[in-house]
DSSP file (Angstrom, degrees, kcal/mol; ACC not computed):
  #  RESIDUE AA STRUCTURE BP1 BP2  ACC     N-H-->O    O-->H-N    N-H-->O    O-->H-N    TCO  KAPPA ALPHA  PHI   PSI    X-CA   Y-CA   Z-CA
    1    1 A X     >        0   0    0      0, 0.0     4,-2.1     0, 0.0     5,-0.0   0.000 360.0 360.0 360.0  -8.5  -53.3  171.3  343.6
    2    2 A X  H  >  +     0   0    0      2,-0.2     4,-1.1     1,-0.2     5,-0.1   0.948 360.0  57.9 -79.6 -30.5  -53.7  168.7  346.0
    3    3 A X  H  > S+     0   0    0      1,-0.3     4,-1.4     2,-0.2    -1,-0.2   0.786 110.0  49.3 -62.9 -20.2  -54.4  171.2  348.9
    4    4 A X  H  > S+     0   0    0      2,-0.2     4,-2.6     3,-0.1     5,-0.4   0.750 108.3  49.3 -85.5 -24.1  -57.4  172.4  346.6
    5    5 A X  H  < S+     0   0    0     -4,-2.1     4,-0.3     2,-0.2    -2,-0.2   0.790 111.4  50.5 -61.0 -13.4  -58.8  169.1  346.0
    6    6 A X  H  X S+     0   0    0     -4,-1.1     4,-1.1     2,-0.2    -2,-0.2   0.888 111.0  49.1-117.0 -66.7  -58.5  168.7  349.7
    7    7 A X  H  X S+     0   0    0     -4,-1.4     4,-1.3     1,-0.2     5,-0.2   0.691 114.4  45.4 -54.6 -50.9  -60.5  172.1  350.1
    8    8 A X  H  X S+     0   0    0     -4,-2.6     4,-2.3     2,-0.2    -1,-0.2   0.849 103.7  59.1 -76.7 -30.5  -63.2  171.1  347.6
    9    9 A X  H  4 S+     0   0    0     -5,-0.4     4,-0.5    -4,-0.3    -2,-0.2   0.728 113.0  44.1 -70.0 -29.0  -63.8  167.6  349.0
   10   10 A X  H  X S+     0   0    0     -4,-1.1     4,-0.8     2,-0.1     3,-0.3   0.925 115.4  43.1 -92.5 -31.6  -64.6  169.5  352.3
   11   11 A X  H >X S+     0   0    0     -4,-1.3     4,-0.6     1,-0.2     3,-0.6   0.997 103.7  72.0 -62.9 -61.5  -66.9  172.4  351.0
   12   12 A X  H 3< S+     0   0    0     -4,-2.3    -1,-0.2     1,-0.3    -3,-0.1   0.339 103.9  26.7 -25.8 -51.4  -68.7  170.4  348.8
   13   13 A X  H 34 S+     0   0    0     -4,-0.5    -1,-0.3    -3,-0.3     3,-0.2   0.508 128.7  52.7 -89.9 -19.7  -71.0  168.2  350.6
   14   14 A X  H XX S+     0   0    0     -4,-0.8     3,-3.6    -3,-0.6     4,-0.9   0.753  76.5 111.0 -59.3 -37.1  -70.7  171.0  353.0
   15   15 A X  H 3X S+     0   0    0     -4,-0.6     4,-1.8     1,-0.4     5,-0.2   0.520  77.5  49.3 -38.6 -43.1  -71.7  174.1  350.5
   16   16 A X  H 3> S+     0   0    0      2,-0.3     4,-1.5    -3,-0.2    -1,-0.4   0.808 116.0  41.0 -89.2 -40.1  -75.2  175.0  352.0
   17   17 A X  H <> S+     0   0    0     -3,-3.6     4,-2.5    -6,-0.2    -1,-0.2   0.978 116.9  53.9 -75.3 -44.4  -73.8  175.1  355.8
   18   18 A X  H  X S+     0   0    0     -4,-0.9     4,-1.1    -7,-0.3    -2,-0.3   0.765 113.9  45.8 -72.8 -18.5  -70.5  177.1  354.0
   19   19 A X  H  X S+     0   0    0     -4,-1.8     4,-2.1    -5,-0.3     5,-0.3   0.927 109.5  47.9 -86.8 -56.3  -73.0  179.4  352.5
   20   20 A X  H  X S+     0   0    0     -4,-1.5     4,-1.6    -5,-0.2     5,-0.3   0.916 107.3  56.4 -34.8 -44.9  -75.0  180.1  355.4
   21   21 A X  H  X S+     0   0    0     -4,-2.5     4,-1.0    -5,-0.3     5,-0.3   0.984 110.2  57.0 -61.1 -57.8  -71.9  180.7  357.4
   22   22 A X  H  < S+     0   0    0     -4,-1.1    -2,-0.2     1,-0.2    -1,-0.2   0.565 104.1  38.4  57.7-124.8  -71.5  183.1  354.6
   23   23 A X  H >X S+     0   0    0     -4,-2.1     3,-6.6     1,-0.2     4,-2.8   0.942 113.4  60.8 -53.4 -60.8  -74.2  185.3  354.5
   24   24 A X  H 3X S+     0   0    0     -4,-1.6     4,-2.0     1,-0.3    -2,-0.2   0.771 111.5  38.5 -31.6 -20.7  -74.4  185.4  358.5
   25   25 A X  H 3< S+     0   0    0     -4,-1.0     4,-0.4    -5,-0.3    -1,-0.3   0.388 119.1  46.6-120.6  10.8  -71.1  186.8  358.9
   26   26 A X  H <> S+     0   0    0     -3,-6.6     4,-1.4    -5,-0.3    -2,-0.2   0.749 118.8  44.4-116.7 -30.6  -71.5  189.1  355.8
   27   27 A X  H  X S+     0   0    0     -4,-2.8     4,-1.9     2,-0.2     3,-0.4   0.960 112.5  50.8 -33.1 -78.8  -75.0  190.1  357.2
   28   28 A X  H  X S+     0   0    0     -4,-2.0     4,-2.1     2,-0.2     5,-0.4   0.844 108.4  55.2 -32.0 -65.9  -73.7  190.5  360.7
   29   29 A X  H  > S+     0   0    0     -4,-0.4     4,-2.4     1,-0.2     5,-0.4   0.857 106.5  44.9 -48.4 -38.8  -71.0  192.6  359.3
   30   30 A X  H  X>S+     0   0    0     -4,-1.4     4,-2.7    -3,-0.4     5,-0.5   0.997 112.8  58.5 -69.6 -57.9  -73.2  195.3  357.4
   31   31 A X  H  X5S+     0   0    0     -4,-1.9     4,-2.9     1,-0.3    -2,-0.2   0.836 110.8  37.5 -32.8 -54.7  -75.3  195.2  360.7
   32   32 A X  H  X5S+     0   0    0     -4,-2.1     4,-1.5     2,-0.2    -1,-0.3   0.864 112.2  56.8 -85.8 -35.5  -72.3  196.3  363.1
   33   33 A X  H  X5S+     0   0    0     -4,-2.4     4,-2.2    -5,-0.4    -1,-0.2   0.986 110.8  44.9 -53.0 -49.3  -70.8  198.7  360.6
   34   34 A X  H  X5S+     0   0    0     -4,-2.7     4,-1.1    -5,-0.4    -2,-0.2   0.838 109.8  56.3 -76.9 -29.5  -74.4  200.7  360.5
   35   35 A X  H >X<S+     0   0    0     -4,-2.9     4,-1.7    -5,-0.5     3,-0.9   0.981 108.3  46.8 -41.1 -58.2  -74.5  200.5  364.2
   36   36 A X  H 3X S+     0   0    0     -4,-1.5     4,-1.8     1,-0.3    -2,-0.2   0.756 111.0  49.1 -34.6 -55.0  -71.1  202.3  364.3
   37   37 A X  H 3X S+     0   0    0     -4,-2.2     4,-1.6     2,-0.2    -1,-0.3   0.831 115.6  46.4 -73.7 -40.7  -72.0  204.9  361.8
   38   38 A X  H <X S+     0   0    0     -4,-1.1     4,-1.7    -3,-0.9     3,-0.4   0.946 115.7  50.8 -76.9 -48.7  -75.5  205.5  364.1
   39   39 A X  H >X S+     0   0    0     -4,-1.7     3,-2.0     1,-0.3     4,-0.9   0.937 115.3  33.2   0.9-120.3  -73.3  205.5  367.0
   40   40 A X  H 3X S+     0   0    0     -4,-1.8     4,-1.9     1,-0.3    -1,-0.3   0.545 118.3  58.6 -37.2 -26.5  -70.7  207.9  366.2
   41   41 A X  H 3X>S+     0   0    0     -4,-1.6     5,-1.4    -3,-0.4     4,-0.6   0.930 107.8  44.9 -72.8 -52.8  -73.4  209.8  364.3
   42   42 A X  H X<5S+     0   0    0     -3,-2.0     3,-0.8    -4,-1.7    -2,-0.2   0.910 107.8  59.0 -49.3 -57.7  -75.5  210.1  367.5
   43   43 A X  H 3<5S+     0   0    0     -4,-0.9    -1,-0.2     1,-0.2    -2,-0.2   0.917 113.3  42.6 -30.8 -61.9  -72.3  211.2  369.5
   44   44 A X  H 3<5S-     0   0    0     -4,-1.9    -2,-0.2    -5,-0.2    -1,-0.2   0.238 110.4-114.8-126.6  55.7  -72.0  213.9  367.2
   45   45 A X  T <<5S+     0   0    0     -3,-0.8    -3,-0.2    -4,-0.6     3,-0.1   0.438  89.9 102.2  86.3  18.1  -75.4  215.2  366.7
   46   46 A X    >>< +     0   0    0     -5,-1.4     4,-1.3    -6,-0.2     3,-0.9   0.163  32.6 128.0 -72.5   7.5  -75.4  214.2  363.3
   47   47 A X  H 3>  +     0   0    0      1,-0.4     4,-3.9     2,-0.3    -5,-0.1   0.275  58.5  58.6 -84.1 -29.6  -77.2  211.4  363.1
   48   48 A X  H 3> S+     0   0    0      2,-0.2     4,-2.2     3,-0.1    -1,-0.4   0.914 101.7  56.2 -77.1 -30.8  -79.7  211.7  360.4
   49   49 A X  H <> S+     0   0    0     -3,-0.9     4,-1.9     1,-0.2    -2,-0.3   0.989 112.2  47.6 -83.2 -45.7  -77.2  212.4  357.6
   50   50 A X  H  X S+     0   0    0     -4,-1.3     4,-2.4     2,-0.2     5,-0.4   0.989 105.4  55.5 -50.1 -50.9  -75.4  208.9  358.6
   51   51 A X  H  X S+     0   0    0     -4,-3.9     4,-1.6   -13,-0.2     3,-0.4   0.904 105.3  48.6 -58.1 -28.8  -78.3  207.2  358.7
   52   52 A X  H >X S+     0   0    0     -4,-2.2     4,-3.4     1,-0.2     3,-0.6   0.997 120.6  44.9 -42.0 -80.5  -79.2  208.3  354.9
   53   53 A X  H 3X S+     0   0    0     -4,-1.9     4,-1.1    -5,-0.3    -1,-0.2   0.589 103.8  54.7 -37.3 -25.0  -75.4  207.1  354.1
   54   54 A X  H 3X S+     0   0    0     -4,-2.4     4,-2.6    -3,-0.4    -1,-0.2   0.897 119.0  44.2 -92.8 -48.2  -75.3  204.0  356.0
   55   55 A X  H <X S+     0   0    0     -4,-1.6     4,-0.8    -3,-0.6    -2,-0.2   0.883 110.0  46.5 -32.7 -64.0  -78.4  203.5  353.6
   56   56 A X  H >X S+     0   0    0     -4,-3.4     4,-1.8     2,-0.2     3,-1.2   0.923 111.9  53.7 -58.8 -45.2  -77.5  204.6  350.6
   57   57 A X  H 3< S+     0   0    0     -4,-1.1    -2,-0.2     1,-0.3    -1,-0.2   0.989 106.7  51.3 -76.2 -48.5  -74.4  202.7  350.9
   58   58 A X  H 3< S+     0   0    0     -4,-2.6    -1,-0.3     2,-0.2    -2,-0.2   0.547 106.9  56.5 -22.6 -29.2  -76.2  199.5  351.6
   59   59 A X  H <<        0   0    0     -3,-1.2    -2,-0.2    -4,-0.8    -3,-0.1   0.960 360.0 360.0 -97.0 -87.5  -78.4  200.0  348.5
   60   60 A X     <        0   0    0     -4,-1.8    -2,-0.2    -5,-0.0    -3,-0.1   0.298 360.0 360.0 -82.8 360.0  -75.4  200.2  346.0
């Protein structure tokens, strides 16, 4: 337990930078994933029917 008291005592006054960090890096991720898919879609001439997926999956 201690190692979460330890854990909370740092987040805490922290939370709003540890949230930021967050989003950025969960943001960032969706970014580079849907690059990938445009990317490899592009490669193989398929490109619209990924972008519709990369969408769609983004919306749900």
């Amino acid at each position: 337990m201690d190692i979460v008291y330890t854990f909370l005592a740092f987040v805490y006054p922290n939370i709003q930078i540890v949230i930021k960090v967050a989003i950025t890096y969960s943001a960032s991720r969706i970014m580079f994933s849907s690059y990938l898919f445009w990317w490899e879609g592009i490669r193989k001439g398929e490109w619209m029917g990924m972008a519709e997926n990369s969408i769609c999956s983004m919306l749900d």
